[in-house]
Phi, psi and omega in degrees: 000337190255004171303315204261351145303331153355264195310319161331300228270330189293287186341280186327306192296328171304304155333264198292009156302293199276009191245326175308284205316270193306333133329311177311294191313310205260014158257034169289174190301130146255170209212170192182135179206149176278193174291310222208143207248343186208129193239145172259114182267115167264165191280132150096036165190139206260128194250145154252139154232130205315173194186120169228161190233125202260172160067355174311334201053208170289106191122156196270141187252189248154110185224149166258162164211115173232179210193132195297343169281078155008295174301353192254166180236132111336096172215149202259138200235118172270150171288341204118136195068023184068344162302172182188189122227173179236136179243171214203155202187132176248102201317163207262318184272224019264090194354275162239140199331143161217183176242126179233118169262153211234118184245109181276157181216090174257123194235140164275097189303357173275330191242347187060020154266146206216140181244162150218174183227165163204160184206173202249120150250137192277150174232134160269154174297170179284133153296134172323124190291141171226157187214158209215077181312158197288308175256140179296307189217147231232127150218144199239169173242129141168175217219157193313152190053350183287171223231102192255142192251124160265131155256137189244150151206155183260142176286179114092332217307335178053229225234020184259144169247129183286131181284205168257164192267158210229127214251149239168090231247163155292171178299128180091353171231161210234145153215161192224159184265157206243172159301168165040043182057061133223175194240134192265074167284150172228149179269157184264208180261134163092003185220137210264011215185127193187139165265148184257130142225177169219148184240126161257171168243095177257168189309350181248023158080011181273172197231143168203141181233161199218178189202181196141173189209138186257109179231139182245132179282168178256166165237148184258123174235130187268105157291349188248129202270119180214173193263000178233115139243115206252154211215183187239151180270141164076052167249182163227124193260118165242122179202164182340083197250005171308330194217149166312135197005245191267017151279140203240039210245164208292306170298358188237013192283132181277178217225055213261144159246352206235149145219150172226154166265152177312301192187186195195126229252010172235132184277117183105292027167329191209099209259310189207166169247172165181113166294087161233146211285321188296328165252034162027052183222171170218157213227059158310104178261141176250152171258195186267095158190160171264158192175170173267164171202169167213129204237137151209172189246163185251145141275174176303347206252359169100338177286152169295129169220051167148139198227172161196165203255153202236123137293089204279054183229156160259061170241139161253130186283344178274013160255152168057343172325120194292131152234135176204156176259164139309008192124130203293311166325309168295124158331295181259146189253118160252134167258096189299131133294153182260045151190171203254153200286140198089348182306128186247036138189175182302302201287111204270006169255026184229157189285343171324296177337293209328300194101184193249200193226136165211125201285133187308100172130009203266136177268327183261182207217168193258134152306144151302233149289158175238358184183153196309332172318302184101038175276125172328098203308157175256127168287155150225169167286183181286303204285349141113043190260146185325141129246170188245152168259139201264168200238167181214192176224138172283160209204016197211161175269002210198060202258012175280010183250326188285291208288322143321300176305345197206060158342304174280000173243133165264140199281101170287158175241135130250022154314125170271004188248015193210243193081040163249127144299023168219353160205181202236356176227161188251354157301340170278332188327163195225112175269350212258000198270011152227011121136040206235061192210147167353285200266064155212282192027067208187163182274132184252175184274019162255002194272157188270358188251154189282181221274136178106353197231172189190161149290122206301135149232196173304162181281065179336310228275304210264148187314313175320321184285353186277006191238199206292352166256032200298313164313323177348130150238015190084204166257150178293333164205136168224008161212152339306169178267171201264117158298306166194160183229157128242172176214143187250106163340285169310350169217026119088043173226120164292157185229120193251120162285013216287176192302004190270000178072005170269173190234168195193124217219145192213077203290151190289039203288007178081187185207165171241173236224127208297004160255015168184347165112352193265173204271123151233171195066028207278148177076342188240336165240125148269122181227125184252159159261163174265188153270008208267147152251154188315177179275336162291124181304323208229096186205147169283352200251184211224162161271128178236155173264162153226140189225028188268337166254357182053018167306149160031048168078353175134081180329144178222354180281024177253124163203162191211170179344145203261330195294328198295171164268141155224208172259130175263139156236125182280158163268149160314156166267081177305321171320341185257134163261000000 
């Protein structure tokens, strides 16, 4: 019996050997420690920070997070394995940096033992609310009343909303803050030029201010509608791009999404174009020099469906202007400008003076010459790149659709018996395109000259012109009468005289020439065109004055290929009053 008392009691003592042991292990310390004893905080982001707990045992655990900053919240989320974080969300503003140390408490709700860790966080201040206008400085095309949008934007602003602003303007001009940070100016009358500045607020009481400068270009707006518009160097021309040339009827409206420019006979010559579609006008800037251009629009379908020519001098067509009659008998005065359309200056010893060349009915125009050799003046692009001008063979009875389309080809004919750009047969020909025919004598929507102004044709008025001679025009002046002519040899210009003691200059530019387009007879003819077409309906020619000798005041019974190029002078439009 007492062998097996023995063994009972070593059994027991082992037991409770090993139930000691194992009780000691899980009443061991628990702990908690964070990753990291100090974390870097930005305002306005939300951070976790890792936490693990060694010694938890058995039982659902449980954690607090507080912060020496009251105001901030903390929560502590566990992952799994006694492990967690605590997240943080870092208020959207913060004056100034600070340090908050963050004391974690995780407890095991089954034995009711509890560790804590605590660790420190740095918070950086808030970056400064800053406002900013989208551009340092604003330059606009626009005229009294028009209404210009700044858009400003905010830095920093984080979860903060900008109250409104309070805007700071010159004197005469009035503005208001706008939707979506912008500021609304209207311009007044007579002011080119005003600094914006403005001070905000945001809900959170920081304050920010911007500045800018507004220079407004003035605009020139042509309301009366032509196939020329002449502008002064370094203006801004804006005008009517709705309908083919000075037409206002449904059927002639263009259908336009685009505009560009063709060419430009100066490089820069034309700093910008702007199309707009909702009010069909274009907005043409020039720089300061004179020079030719020519803007057209696009349809939907990528064709040119209209071009018009931009007329760059620092000219008024109303100085100096030649008025003469035909003969003390004739009805009608025509009143010539004293240079010829496109001359881009006054001085009649320079090749500016020529002026440009245009194939008879035709609305757009050619460069001339560029220098007395008689080498071609050179195009260019927006970009200020060559262009060459191009040449076609006409190829159809009906080539004004071709001839719209391709504003920079000149169509050659060189069949002598027909030598029209506009058709390949002569039963087709169009007497009608500058409007110098029976049922018209008006200005069309093919002439080439700005608005108020047309191509000369005969003294319609008087009887004589109504019969089989209707084309007819006569001499270019015969009252008053002419006084004395010279031609100065060295700058390829005749000099007009008459009794009032003014003078009138007629530069000699040649013509060009209706099989391939190049300039001859430069220096040996001045040929201006009418509007007449022969007088017989189905003839290839057109009416021109030649001036090169002033005989009996200037021939106006000369005329030759329609196909060919010349100079055009516009007359007053007596339809325009």
């Amino acid at each position: 019996m007492k062998k097996y008392a023995f063994k009972i009691s070593v059994f027991v003592g082992m037991l409770l050997a090993t139930v000691s042991c194992s009780k000691d292990e899980i009443l061991a310390d628990m702990s908690v420690a964070f990753s990291a004893a100090s974390y870097e905080v930005a305002p306005l982001t939300t951070v976790e920070l890792p936490f693990a707990v060694t010694n938890a045992g058995e039982g659902v655990m449980s954690a607090t997070a507080t912060g020496s900053n009251a105001g901030y919240v903390f929560t502590p989320i566990f992952n799994g394995n006694n492990n967690g974080t605590v997240l943080f969300t870092a208020p959207d503003i913060v004056s100034d940096e600070e340090t908050v140390t963050l004391t974690l408490t995780v407890k095991n709700d089954g034995s009711g033992r509890q560790a804590t860790a605590t660790t420190t966080l740095h918070i950086s201040a808030s970056e400064t609310l800053q406002i900013a206008f989208e551009q340092e400085s604003y330059e606009f095309i626009s005229e009294a009343g028009d209404v210009l949008t700044l858009a400003y934007k905010a830095t920093d602003l984080g979860h903060g909303k900008l109250g409104t602003p309070a805007v700071t303007v010159a004197e005469g001009w009035k503005a208001e803050a706008g939707d979506d940070n912008t500021i609304l100016l209207t311009v007044p009358e007579g002011s080119t030029s005003t600094d914006v500045a403005i001070e905000v607020e945001d809900n959170f009481g920081r304050k920010a201010s911007a500045r800018t400068a507004v220079t407004v270009k003035p605009v020139t707006i042509h309301q009366n509608a032509a196939n020329c518009h002449l502008i002064a160097p370094g203006g801004t021309l804006r005008f009517d791009a709705s309908h083919k040339g000075n037409s206002a009827d449904d059927a002639d409206r263009l259908h336009s999404v685009s505009a560009e420019l063709v060419w430009q006979d100066e490089p820069g010559l034309i700093s910008d174009v702007i199309f707009d579609e909702t009010e069909n006008t274009i907005t043409v800037t020039t720089a300061n020099k004179s020079g030719n251009a020519v803007i057209a629009t696009r349809n939907d379908e990528g064709d040119i469906n209209w071009s018009w020519h931009i007329w760059v001098a620092d000219y008024d067509p109303e100085v100096n202007t030649l008025t003469v009659k035909n003969g003390p008998d004739y009805q009608m005065e025509w009143t010539y400008m004293d240079r010829n359309l496109g001359a881009v200056t006054g001085d009649w010893k320079t090749i500016g003076f020529h002026g440009l060349m245009y194939q008879w009915g035709r609305k757009d125009p050619f460069p001339g010459i560029a220098d007395w050799s008689g080498n071609e003046k050179t195009l260019y692009d927006m970009n200020g790149n060559e262009l060459k001008k191009l040449t076609a063979d006409v190829e159809v009875n009906d080539n004004l659709d071709n001839a719209i389309k391709n504003p920079m080809t000149f169509y050659c004919n060189a069949n002598s018996s027909v030598a029209d750009w506009y058709t390949i047969t002569l039963s087709t020909h169009n007497n009608d395109l500058w409007g110098a025919t029976a049922d018209l004598h008006c200005k069309t929507i093919y002439d080439p000259c700005p608005y108020g102004w047309k191509v000369p044709e005969n003294d319609y008025k008087s009887g004589r012109f109504q019969l089989a001679v209707h084309a007819y025009c006569g001499y270019f002046v015969q009252e008053p009468a002419m006084d004395a002519s010279t031609y100065e040899d060295e700058y390829y210009v005749g000099v007009y005289r008459i009794g009032n003691g003014k003078e009138w200059y007629f530069p000699y530019a040649g013509r060009m020439s209706n099989s391939d387009g190049s300039i001859n007879y430069y220096g040996t003819f001045c040929e201006i065109w009418t509007a007449n077409p022969y007088k017989t309906a189905n003839n290839k020619a057109a009416y021109y004055f030649t001036v090169n000798t002033f005989l009996n005041g200037g021939k106006c019974n000369t005329y030759l290929n329609r196909a060919e190029g010349r100079n055009v002078r516009c007359v007053k439009d007596e339809g325009v009053q």
